[in-house]
Backbone of each chain as ProteinMPNN parsed JSONL, in Angstrom:
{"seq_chain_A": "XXXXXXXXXXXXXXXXXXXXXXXXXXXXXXXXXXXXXXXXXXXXXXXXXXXXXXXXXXXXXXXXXXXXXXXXXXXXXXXXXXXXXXXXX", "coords_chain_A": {"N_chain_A": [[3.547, 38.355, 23.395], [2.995, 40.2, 25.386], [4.28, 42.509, 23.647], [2.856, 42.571, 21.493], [0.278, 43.688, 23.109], [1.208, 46.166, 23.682], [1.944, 47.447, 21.614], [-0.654, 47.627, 20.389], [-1.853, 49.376, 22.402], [0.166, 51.733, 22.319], [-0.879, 52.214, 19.41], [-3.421, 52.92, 19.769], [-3.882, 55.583, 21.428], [-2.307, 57.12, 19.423], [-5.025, 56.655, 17.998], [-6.34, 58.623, 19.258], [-5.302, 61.105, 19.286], [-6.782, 61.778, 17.588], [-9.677, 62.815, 18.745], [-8.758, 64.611, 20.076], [-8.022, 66.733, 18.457], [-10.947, 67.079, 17.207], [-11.819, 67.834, 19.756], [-10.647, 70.41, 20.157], [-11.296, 72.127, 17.361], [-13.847, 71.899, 17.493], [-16.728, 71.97, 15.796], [-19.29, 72.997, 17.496], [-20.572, 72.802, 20.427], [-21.276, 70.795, 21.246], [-19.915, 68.4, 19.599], [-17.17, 69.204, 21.062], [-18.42, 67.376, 23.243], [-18.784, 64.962, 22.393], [-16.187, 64.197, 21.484], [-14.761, 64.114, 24.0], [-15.931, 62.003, 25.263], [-15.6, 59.954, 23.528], [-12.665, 60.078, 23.828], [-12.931, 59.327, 26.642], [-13.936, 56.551, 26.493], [-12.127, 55.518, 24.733], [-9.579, 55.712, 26.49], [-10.419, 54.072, 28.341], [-9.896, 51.469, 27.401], [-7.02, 51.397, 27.257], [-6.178, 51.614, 29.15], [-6.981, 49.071, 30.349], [-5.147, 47.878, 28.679], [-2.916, 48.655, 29.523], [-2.572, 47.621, 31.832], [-2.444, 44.381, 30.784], [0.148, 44.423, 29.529], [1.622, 45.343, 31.664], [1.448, 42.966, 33.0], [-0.994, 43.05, 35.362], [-3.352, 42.904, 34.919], [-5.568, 42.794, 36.721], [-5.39, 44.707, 38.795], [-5.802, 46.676, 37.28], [-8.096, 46.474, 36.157], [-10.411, 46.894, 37.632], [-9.906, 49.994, 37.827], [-10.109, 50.904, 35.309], [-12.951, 50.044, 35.553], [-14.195, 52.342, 37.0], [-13.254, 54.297, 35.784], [-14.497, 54.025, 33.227], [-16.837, 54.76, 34.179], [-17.495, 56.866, 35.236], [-16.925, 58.612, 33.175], [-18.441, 58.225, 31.431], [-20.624, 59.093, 33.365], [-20.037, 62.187, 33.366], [-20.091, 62.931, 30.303], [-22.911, 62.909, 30.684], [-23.813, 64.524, 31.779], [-22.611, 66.56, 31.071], [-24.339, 66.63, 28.429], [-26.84, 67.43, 29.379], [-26.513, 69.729, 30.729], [-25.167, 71.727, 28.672], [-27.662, 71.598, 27.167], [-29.741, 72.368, 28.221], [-28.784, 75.077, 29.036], [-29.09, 76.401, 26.781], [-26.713, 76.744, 25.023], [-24.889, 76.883, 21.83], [-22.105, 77.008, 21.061]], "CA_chain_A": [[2.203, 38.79, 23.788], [3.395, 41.924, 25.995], [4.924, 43.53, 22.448], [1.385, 42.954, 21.076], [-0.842, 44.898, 23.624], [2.115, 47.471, 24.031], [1.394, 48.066, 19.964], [-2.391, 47.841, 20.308], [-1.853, 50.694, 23.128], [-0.058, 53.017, 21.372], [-1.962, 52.622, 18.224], [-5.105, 53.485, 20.69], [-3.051, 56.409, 21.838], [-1.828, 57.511, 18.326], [-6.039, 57.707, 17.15], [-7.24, 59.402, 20.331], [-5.121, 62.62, 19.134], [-8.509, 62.334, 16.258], [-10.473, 62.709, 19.216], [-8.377, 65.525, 20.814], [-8.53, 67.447, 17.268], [-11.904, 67.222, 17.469], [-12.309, 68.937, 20.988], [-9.59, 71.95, 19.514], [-11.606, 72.409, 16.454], [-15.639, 72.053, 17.49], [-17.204, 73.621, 15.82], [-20.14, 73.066, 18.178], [-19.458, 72.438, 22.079], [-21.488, 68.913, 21.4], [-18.914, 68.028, 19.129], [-15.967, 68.719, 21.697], [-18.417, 66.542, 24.297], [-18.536, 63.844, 21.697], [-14.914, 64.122, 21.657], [-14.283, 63.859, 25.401], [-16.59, 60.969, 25.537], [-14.87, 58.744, 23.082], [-11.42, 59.953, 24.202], [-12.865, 58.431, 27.524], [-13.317, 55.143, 25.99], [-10.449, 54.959, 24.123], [-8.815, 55.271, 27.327], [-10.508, 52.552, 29.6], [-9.293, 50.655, 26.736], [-5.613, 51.787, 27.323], [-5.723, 51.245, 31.086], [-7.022, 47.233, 30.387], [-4.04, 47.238, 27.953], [-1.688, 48.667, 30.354], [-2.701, 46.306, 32.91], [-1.961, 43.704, 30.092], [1.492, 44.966, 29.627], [2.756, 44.851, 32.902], [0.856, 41.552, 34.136], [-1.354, 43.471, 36.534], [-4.597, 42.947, 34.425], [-6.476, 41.969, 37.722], [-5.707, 45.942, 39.376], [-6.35, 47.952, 36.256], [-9.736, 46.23, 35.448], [-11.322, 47.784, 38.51], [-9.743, 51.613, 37.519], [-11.266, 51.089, 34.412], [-14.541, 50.478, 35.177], [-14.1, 53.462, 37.36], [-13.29, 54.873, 34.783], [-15.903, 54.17, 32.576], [-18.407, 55.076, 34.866], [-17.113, 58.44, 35.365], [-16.567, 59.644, 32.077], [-20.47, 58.408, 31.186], [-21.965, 60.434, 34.192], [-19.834, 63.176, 32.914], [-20.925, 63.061, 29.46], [-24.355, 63.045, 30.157], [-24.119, 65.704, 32.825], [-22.598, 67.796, 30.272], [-24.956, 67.084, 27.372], [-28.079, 68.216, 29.897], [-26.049, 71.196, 31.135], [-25.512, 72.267, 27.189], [-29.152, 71.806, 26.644], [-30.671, 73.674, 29.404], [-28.136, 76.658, 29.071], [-28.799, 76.372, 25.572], [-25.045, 76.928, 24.706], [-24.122, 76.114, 20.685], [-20.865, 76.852, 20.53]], "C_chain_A": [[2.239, 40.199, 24.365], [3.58, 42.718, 24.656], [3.182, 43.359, 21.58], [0.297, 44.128, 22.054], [0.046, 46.289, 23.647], [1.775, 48.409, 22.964], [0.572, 48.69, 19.857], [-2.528, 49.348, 21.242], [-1.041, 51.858, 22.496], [-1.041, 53.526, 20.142], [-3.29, 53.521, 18.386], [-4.779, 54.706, 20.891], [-3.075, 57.45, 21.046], [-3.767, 57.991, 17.349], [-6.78, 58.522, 17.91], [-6.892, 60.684, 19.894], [-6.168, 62.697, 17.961], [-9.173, 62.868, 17.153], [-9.602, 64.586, 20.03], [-8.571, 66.908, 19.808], [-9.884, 67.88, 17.306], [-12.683, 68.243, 18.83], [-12.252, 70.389, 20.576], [-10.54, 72.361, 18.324], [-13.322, 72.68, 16.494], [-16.393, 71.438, 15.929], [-18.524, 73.46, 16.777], [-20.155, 72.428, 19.672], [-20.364, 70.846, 22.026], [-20.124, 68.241, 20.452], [-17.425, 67.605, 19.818], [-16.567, 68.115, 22.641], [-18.23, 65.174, 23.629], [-16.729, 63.473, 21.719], [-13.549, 63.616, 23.19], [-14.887, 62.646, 25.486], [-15.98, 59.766, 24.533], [-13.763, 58.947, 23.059], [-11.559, 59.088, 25.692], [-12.691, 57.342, 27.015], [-12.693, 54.824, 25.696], [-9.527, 54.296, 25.294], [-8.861, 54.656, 28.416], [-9.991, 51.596, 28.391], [-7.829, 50.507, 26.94], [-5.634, 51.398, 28.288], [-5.495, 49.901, 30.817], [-5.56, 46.453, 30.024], [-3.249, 47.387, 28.326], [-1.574, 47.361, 31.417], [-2.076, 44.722, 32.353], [-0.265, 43.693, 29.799], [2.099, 44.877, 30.917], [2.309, 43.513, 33.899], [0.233, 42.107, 35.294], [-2.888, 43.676, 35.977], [-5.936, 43.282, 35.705], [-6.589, 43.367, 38.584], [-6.089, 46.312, 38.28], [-8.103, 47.54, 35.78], [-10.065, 47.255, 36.018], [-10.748, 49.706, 38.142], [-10.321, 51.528, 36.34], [-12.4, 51.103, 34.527], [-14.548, 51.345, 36.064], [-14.284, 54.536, 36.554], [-14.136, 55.416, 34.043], [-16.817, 54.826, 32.993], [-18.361, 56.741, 35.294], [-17.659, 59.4, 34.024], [-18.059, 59.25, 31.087], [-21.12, 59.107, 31.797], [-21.227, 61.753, 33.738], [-19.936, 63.655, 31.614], [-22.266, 62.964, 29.183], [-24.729, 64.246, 30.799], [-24.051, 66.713, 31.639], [-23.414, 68.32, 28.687], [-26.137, 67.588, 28.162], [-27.382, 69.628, 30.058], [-26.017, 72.251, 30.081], [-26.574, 72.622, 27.143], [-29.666, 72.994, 27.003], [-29.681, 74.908, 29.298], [-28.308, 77.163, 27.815], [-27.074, 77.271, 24.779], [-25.081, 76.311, 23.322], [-23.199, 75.811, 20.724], [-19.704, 76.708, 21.902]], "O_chain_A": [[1.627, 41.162, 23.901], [2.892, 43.738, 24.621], [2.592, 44.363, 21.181], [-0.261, 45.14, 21.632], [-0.511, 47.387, 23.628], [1.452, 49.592, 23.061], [0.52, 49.855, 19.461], [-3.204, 50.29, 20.831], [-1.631, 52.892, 22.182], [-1.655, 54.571, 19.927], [-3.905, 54.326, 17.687], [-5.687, 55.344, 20.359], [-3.568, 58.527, 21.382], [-3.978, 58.915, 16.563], [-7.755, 59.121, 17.458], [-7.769, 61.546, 19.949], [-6.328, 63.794, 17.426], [-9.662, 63.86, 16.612], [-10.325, 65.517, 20.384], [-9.121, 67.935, 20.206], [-10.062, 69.09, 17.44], [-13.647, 69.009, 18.842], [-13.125, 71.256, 20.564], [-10.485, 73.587, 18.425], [-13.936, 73.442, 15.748], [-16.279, 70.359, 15.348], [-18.958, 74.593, 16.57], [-19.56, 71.358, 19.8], [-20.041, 69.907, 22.753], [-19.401, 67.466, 21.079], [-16.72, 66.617, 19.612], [-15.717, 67.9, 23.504], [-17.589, 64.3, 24.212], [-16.299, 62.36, 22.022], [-12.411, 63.169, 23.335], [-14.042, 61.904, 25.987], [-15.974, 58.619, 24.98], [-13.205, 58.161, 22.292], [-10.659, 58.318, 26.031], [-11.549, 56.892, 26.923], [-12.266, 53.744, 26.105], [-8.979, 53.195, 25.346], [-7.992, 54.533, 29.278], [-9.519, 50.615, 28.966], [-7.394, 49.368, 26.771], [-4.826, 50.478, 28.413], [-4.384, 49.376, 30.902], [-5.002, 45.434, 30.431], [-2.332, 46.647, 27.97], [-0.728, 46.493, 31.629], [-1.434, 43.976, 33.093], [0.355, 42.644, 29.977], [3.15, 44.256, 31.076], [2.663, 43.185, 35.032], [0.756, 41.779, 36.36], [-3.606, 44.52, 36.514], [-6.985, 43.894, 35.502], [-7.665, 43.496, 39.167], [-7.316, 46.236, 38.345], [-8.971, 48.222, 35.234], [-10.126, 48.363, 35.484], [-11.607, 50.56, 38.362], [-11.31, 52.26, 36.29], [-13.109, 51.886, 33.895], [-15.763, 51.23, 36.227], [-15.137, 55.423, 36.562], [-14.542, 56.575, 33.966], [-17.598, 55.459, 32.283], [-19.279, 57.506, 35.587], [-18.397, 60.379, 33.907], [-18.543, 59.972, 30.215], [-22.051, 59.767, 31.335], [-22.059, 62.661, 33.74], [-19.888, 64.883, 31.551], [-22.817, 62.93, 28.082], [-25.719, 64.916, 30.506], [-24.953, 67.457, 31.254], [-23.37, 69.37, 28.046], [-26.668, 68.455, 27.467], [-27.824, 70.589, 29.428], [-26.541, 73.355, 30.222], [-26.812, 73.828, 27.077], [-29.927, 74.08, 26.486], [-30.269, 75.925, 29.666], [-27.807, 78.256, 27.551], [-26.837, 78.303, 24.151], [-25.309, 75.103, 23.381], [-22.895, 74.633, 20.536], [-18.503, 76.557, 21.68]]}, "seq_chain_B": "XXXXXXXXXXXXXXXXXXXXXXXXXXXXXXXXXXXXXXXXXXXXXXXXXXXXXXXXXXXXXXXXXXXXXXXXXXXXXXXXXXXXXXXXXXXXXXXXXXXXXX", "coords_chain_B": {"N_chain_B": [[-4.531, 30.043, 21.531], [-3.209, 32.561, 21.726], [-3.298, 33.29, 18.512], [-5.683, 33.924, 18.959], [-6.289, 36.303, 20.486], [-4.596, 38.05, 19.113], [-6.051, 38.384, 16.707], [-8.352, 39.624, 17.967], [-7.651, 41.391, 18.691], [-6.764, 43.055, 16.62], [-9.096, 43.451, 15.051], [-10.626, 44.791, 16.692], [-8.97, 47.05, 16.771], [-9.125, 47.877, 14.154], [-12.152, 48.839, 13.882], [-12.106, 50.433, 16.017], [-9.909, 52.353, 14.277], [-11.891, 52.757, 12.107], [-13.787, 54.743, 13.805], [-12.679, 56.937, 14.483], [-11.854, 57.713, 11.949], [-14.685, 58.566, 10.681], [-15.176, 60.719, 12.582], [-13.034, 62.259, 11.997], [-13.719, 63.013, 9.364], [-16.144, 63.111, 8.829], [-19.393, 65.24, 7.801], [-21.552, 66.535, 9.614], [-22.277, 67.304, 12.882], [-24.316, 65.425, 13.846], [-23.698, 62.836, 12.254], [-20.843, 62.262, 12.652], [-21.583, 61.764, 15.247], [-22.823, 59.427, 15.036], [-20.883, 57.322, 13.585], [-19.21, 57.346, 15.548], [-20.817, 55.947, 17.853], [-21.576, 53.602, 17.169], [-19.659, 52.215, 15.575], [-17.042, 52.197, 17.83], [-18.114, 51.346, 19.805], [-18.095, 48.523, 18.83], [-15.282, 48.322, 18.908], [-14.341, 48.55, 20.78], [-15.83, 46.586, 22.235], [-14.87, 44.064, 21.179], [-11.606, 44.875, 21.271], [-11.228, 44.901, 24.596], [-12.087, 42.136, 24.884], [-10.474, 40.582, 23.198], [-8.628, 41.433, 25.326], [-9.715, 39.713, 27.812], [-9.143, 37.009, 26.875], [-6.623, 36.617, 26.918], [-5.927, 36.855, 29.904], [-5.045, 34.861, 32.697], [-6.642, 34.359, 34.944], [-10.133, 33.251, 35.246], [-11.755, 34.729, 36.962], [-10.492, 37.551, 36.611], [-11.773, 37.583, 33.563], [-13.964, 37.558, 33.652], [-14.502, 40.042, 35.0], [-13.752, 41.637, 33.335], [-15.169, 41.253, 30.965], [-17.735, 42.228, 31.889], [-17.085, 44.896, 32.254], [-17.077, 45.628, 29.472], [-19.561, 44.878, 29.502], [-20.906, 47.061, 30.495], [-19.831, 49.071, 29.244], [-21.119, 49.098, 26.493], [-23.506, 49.204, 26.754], [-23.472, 51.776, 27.788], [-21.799, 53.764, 26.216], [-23.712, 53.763, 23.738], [-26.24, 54.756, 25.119], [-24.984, 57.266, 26.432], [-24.439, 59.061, 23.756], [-26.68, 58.993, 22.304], [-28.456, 60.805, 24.431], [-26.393, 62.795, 23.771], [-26.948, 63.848, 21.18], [-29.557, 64.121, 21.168], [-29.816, 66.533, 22.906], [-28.354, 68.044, 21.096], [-30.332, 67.886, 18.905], [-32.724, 69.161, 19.975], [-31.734, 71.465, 20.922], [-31.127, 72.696, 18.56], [-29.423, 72.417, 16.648], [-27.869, 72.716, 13.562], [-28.595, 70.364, 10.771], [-26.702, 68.315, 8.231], [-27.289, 68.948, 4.907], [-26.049, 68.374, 2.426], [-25.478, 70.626, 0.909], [-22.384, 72.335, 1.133], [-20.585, 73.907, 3.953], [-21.161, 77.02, 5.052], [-19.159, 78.411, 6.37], [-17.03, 78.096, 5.19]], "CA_chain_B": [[-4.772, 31.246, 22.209], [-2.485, 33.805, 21.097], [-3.959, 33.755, 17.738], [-6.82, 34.269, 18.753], [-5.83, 37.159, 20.921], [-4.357, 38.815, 18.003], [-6.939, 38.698, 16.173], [-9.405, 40.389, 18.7], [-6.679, 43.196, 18.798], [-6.739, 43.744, 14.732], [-10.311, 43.361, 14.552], [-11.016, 45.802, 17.796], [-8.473, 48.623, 16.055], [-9.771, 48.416, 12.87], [-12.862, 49.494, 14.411], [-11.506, 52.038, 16.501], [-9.989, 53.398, 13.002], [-12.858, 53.582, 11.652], [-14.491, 55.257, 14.393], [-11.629, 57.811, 14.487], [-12.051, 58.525, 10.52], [-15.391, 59.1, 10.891], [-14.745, 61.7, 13.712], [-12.098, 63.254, 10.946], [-13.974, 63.374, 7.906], [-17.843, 63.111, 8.193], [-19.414, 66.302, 7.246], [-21.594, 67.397, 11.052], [-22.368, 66.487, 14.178], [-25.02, 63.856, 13.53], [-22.59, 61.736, 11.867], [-19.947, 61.945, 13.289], [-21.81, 60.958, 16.49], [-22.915, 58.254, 14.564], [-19.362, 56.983, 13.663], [-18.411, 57.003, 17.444], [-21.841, 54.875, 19.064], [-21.367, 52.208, 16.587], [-18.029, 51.756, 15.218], [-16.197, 52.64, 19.0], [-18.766, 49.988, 20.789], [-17.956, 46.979, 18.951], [-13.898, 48.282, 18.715], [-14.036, 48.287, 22.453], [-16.215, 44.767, 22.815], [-13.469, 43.102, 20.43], [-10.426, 44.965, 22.304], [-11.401, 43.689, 25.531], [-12.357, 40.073, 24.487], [-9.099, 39.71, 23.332], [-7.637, 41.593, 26.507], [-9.821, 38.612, 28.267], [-8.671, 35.833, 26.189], [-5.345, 36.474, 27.187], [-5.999, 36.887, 31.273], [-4.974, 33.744, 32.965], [-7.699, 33.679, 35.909], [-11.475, 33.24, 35.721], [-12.178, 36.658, 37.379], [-10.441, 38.488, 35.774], [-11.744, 37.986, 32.233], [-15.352, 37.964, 34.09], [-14.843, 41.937, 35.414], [-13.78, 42.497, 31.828], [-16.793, 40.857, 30.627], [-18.771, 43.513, 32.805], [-16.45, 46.611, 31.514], [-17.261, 45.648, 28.013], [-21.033, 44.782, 29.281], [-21.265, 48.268, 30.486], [-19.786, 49.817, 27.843], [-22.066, 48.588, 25.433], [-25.041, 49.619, 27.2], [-23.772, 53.188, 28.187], [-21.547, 54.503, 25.161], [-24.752, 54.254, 23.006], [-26.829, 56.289, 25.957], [-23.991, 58.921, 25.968], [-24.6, 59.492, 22.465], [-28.127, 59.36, 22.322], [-28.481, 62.108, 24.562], [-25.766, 64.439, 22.836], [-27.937, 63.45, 19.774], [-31.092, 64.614, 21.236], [-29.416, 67.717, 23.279], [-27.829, 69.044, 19.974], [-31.579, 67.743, 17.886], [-33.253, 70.076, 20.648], [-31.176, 73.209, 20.333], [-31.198, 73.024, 16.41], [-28.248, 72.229, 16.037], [-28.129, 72.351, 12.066], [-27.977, 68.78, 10.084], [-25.764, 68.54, 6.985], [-28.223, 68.478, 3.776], [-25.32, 68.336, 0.982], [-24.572, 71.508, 0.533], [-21.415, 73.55, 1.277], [-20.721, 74.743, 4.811], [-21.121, 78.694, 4.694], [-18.333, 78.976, 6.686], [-15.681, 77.443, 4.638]], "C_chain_B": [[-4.383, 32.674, 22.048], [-3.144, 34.525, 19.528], [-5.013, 34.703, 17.785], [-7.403, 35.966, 20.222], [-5.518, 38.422, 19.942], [-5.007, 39.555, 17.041], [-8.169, 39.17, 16.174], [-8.949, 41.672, 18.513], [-7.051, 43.554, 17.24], [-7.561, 43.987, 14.525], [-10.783, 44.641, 15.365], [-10.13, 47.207, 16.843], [-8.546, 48.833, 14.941], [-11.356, 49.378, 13.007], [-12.988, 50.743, 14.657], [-11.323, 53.208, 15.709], [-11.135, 54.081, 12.52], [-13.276, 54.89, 12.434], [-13.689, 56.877, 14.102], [-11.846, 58.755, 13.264], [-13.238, 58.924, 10.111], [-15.508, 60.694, 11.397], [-14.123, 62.517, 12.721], [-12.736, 63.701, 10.083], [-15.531, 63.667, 7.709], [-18.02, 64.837, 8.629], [-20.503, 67.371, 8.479], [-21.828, 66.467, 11.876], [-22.961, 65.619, 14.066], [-24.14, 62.596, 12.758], [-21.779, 61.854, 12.193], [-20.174, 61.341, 14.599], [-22.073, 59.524, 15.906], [-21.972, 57.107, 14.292], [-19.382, 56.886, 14.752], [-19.279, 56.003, 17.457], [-21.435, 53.928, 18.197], [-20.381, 51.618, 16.528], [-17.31, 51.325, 16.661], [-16.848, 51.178, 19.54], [-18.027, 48.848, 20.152], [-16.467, 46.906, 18.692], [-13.697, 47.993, 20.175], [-14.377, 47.201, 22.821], [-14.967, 44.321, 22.326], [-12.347, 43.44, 21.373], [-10.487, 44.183, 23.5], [-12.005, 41.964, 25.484], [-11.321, 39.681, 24.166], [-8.166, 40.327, 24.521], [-8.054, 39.72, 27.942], [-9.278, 37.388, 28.423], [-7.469, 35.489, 26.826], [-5.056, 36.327, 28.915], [-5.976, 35.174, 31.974], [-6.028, 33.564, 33.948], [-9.001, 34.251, 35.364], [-11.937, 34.69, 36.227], [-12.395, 37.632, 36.818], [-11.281, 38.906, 34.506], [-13.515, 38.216, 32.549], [-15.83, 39.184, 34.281], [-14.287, 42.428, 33.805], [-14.807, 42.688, 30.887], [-17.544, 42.318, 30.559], [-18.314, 44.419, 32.549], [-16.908, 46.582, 29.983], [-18.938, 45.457, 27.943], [-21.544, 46.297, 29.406], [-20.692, 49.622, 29.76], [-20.963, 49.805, 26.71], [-23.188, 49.395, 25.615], [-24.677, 51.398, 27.454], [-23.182, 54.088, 27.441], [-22.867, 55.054, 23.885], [-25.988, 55.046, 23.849], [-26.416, 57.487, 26.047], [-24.585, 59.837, 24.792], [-25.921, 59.605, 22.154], [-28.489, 60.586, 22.903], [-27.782, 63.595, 24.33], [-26.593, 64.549, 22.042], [-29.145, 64.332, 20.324], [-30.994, 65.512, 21.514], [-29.424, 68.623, 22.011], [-29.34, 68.907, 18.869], [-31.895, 69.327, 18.687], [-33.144, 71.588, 20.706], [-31.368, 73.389, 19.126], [-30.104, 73.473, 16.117], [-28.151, 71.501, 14.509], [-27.503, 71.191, 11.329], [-27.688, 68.896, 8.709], [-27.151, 68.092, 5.974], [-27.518, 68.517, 2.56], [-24.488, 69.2, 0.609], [-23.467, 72.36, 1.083], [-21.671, 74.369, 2.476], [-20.803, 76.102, 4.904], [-19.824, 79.335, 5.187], [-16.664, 78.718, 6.343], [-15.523, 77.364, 3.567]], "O_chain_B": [[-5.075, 33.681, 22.203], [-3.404, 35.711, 19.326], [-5.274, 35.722, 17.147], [-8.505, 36.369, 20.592], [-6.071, 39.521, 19.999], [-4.834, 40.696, 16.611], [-8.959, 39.272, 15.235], [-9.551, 42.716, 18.265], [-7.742, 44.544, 17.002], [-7.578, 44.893, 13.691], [-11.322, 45.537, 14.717], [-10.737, 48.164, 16.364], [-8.111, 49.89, 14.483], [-11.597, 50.388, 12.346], [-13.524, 51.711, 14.116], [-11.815, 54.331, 15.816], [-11.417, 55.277, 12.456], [-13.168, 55.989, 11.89], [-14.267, 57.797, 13.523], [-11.978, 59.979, 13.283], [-13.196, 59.684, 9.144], [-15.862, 61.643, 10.697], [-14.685, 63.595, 12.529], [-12.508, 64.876, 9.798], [-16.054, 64.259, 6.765], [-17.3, 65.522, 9.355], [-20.435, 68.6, 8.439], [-21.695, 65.246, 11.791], [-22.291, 64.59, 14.153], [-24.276, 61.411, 13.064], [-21.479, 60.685, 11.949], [-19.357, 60.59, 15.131], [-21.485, 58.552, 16.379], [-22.241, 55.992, 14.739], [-19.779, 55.745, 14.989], [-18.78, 54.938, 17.092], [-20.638, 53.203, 18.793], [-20.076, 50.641, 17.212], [-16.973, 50.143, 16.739], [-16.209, 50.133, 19.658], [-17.316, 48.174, 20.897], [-16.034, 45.819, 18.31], [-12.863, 47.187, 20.586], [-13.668, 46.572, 23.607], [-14.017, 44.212, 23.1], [-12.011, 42.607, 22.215], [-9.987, 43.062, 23.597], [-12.161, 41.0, 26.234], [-10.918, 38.594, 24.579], [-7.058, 39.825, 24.713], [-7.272, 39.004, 28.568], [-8.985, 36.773, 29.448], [-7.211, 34.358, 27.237], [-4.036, 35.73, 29.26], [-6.887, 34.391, 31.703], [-6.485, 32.423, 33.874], [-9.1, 35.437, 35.051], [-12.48, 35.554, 35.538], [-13.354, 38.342, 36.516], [-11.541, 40.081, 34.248], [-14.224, 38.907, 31.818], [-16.958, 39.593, 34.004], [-14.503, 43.538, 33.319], [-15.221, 43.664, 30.261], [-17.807, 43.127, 29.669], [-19.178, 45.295, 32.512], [-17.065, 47.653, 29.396], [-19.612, 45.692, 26.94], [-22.396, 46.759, 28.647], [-21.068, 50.794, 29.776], [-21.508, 50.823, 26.282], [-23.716, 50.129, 24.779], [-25.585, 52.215, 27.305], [-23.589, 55.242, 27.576], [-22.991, 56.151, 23.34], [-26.646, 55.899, 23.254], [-27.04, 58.532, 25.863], [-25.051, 60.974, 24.872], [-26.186, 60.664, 21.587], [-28.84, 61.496, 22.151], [-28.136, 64.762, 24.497], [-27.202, 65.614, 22.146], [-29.535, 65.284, 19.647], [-31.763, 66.239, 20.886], [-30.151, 69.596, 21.814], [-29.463, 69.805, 18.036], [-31.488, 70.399, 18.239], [-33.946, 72.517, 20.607], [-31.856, 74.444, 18.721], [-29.76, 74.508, 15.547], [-28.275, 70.307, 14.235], [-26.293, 70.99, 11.224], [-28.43, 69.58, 8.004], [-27.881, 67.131, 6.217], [-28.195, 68.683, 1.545], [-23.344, 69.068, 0.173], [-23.951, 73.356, 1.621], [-22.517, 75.263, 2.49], [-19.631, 76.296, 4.583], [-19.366, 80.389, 4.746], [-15.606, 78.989, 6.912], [-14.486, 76.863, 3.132]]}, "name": "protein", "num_of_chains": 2, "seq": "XXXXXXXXXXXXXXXXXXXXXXXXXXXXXXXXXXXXXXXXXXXXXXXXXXXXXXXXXXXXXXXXXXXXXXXXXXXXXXXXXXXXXXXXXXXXXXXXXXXXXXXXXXXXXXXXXXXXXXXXXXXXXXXXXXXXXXXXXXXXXXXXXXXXXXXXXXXXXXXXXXXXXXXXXXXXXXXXXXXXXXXXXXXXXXX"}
């Protein structure tokens, strides 16, 4: 069971560098927020699965939804902040 | 139990893939956001349902519950308002033809 989530977490790991590509490349600065915003998720997913991995499910929940909740008020902050500065690129 | 563990995980990172190859390949921003809110949400419900499955106490798989309830509800708000930010500026939507700059 451990050698399963260990998998599932790299694999998670291994498609986030799509998401990191995506920041490096744009072409439009919503693009690299889209990019930050589902590299967040990816990685409250990774935490759960670390927590899974070392039998400590029961601390890592709560940093995840920390987590989560972060990297949503900071993707919305930064799609108003875009807007209103009108910034494309 | 394990099975069915397993088979939250395969089902959740097939998802994910997708979401990912979206992100790689679709042709602008409106789709590719599109790819993420959908695909990503129900790779992340599945992941954690089988991180649940597998949690031996009650609690636990309850605050996972609630990470995967508020996922749900706030990955597709994220994206809605990039969506509407980048509508608002005029930020230009793919109509077929041939980026100019490539």
């Amino acid at each position: 069971m451990t050698a399963l989530f260990l998998a599932a977490a790299l694999a998670l790991l291994l498609l986030a560098l799509v998401y990191v590509h995506r920041i490096a490349v744009g072409p439009t600065v919503f693009d690299r927020i889209l990019g930050v915003n589902a590299f967040g998720t990816t990685t409250t997913v990774v935490l759960l699965l670390t927590g899974a991995v070392f039998d400590r499910v029961d601390m890592f929940v709560d940093i995840s939804l920390g987590y989560a909740i972060l990297s949503f008020v900071g993707s919305l902050a930064a799609a108003r902040y875009f807007e209103r500065t009108r910034t494309q690129r | 139990m394990s099975a069915l563990v397993g088979a939250c995980l395969a089902a959740g990172l097939f998802f994910h893939g997708v979401a990912a190859l979206g992100v790689l390949r679709m042709p602008d921003f409106y789709t590719r956001l599109h790819a993420v809110s959908k695909a990503e949400t129900l790779g992340v419900v599945l992941t954690l349902a089988g991180v649940a499955a597998a949690s031996d106490s009650v609690l636990t798989a309850v605050k996972i519950a609630f990470v995967a309830m508020f996922l749900f509800l706030a990955n597709p708000t994220a994206t809605h308002a990039l969506g509407r930010a980048a509508f608002r500026l005029g930020v230009p939507p793919w109509t077929g033809e041939p980026e100019p700059d490539r």
